[in-house]
N, C-alpha and C positions, 0 to 999 in steps of 0.2 A: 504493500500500500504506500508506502515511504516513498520508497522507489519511484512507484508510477509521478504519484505529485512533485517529485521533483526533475523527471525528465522533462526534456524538451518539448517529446511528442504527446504529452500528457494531454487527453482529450474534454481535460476536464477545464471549465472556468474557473478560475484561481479565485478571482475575484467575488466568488458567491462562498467562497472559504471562510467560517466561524470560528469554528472548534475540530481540533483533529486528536484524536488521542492514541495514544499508543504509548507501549513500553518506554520511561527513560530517555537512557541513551539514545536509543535507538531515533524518533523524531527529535530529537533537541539537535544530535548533529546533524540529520537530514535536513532537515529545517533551514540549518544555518550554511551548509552546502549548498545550498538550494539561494539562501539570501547572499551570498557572497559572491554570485556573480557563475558559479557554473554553468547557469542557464540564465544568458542575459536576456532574453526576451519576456521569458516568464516573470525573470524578479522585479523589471519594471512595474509590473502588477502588485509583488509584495511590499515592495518601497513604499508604494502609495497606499498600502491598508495603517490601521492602527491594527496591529495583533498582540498579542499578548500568550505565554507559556507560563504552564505553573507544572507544580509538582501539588497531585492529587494520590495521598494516602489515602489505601482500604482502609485502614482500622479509625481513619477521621471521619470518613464518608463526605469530603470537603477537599478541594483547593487548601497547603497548604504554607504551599511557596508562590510564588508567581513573579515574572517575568516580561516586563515590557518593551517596547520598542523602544521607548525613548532613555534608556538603559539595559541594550544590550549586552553579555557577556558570552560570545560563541559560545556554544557546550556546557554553560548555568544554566539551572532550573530558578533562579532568582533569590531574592530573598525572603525572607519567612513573614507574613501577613498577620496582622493584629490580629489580634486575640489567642494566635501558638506562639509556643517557644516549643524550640528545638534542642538537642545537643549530638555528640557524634561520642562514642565511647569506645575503648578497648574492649577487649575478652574482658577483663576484670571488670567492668563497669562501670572504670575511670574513666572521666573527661579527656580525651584526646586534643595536641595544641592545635593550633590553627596552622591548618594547612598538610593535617596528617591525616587518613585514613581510619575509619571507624564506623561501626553501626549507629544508624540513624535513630535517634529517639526521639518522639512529639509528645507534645502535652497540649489539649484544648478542649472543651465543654463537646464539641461534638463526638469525640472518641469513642470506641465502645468499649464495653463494659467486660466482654468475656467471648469467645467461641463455644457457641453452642453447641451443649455437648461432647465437650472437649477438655475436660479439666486440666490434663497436665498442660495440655498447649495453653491455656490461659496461665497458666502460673507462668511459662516461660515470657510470653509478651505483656501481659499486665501487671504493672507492680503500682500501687498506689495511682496518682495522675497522670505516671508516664505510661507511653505504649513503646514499644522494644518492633521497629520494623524490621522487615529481612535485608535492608541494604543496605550497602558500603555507599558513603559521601565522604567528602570531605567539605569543609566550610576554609572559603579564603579571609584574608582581612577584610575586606569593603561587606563582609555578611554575606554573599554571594555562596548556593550549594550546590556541589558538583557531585552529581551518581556517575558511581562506579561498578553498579550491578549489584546481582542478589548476593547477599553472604555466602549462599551454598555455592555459589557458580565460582568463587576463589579459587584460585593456583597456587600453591605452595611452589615458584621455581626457583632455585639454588636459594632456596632459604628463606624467599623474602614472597609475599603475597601480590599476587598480578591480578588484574581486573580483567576478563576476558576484554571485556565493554571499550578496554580502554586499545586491545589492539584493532577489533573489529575496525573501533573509531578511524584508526590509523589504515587501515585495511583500506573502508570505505573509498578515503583519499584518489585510490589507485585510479585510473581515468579506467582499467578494465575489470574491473571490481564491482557488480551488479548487488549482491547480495552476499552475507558471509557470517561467520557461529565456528568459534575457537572453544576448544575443549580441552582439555586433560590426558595426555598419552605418555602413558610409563612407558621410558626405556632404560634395561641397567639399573631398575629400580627408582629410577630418576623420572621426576614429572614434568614433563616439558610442555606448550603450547602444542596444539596441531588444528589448522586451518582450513573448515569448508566453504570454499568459495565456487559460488557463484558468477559465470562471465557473463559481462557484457553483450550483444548481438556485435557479431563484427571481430572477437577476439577467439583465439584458436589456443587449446589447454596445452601443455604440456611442460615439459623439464625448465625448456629456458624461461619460460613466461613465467614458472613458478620459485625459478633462481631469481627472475628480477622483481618479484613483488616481495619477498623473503628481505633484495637488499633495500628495498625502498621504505618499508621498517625498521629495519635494524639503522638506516638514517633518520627514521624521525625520531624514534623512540629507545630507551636504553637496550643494549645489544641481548641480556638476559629475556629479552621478551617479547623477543620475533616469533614467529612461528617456524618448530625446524621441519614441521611438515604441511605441505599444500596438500589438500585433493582436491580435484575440479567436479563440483557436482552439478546435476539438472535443475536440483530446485532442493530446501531447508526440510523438514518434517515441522510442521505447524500445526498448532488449533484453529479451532476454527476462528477466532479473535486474531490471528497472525500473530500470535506471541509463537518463538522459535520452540519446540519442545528439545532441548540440549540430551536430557536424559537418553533419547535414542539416537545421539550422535556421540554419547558417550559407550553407549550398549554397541555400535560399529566401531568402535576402536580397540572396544574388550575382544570382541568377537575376532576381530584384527590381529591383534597382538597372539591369544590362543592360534590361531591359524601359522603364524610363523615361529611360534615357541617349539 
């Protein structure tokens, strides 16, 4: 869906565009791909709207960041809206500094109260006025929050934690890069990134094309959290929401790794 609206040939009028919602990352950097001039014909159109992006938590049933045009920040969900407060914490529950990585926690009258039917999972995310969400952000100086994906979708590589979210980002970038979902593949015991991508109409898969999106990474972003493997797919495994379903590109990798063990 991302995709379509911000191609070129996109058959839709931009201009009757309200509200688009989708996972995160995922529209915050299409979005801003999209406003940045990739497709100059269409963003003529965006320039001229007033839009606005927020970050709308389940467990508030609310907007509870947002995001304007006339305070942009590429790849922010904005900042946090009257009436919550936020914080981003370690594993231990501590306050994380600014500019670090940690789980997101809101506080606001509209939050709920418990998961139905669910008791231990409400002990893990409700504690008194806070709510414990499943994502990584970080918060910069100026208040500004930046997702990095779900908790569980973390990388452990050479010690330090990676945000899938944050290579796909980089992925994106590629001019033949359509679509793409970075997972988790042991090798040597070791957990490395490995990358399904999605091509573009017009790009042809193979060793070189996947040696040079591999180096076009490893230039934007620290060299530990390239992807050391490409495979070139037809299309993601999705709900029917278009959220990516990972766990079955994780259950292809298992399957993978068995086949060559």
């Amino acid at each position: 869906m991302t995709n379509t609206l911000i191609s070129d040939s996109c058959p839709l009028r931009m201009r009757r565009f309200h509200t688009v919602m989708s996972p995160a990352p995922t529209i915050c950097f299409a979005m801003d791909r999209w406003h940045c001039g990739r497709s100059v014909n269409s963003a003529r159109n965006w320039r001229n709207r007033s839009c606005s992006r927020g970050l709308s938590a389940d467990l508030a049933s609310r907007p509870i960041a947002f995001r304007r045009k006339q305070a942009l920040k590429p790849g922010s969900l904005g900042r946090i809206v009257e009436g919550y407060e936020a914080k981003i914490v370690d594993a231990d529950g501590k306050e994380v500094a600014t500019g670090e990585m940690g789980t997101l926690k809101i506080k606001g009258d509209s939050a709920a109260l418990c998961y139905w039917n669910a008791h231990e999972k409400s002990k893990e995310t409700f504690a008194g006025d806070w709510c414990t969400s499943g994502d990584q952000f970080h918060v910069d100086q100026d208040g500004y929050y930046w997702c990095h994906g779900r908790t569980d979708d973390m990388l452990k590589v050479s010690g330090i934690y990676v945000a899938p979210a944050e290579i796909e980002n980089c992925l994106l970038q590629h001019e033949a890069v359509l679509e793409c979902a970075v997972v988790g593949h042991e090798s040597d015991g070791l957990v490395k990134p490995k990358a399904f991508v999605v091509l573009r109409e017009g790009f042809e898969s193979g060793d070189m094309l996947a040696d040079e999106i591999k180096q076009f990474v490893k230039n934007k972003i620290a060299g530990y959290k390239y992807p050391r493997w490409i495979e070139f797919v037809d299309g993601l495994p999705k709900t029917a929401t278009g959220k990516i379903q990972r766990f079955m590109l994780r259950d292809r990798v298992l399957r993978s790794n068995g086949r060559h063990q």
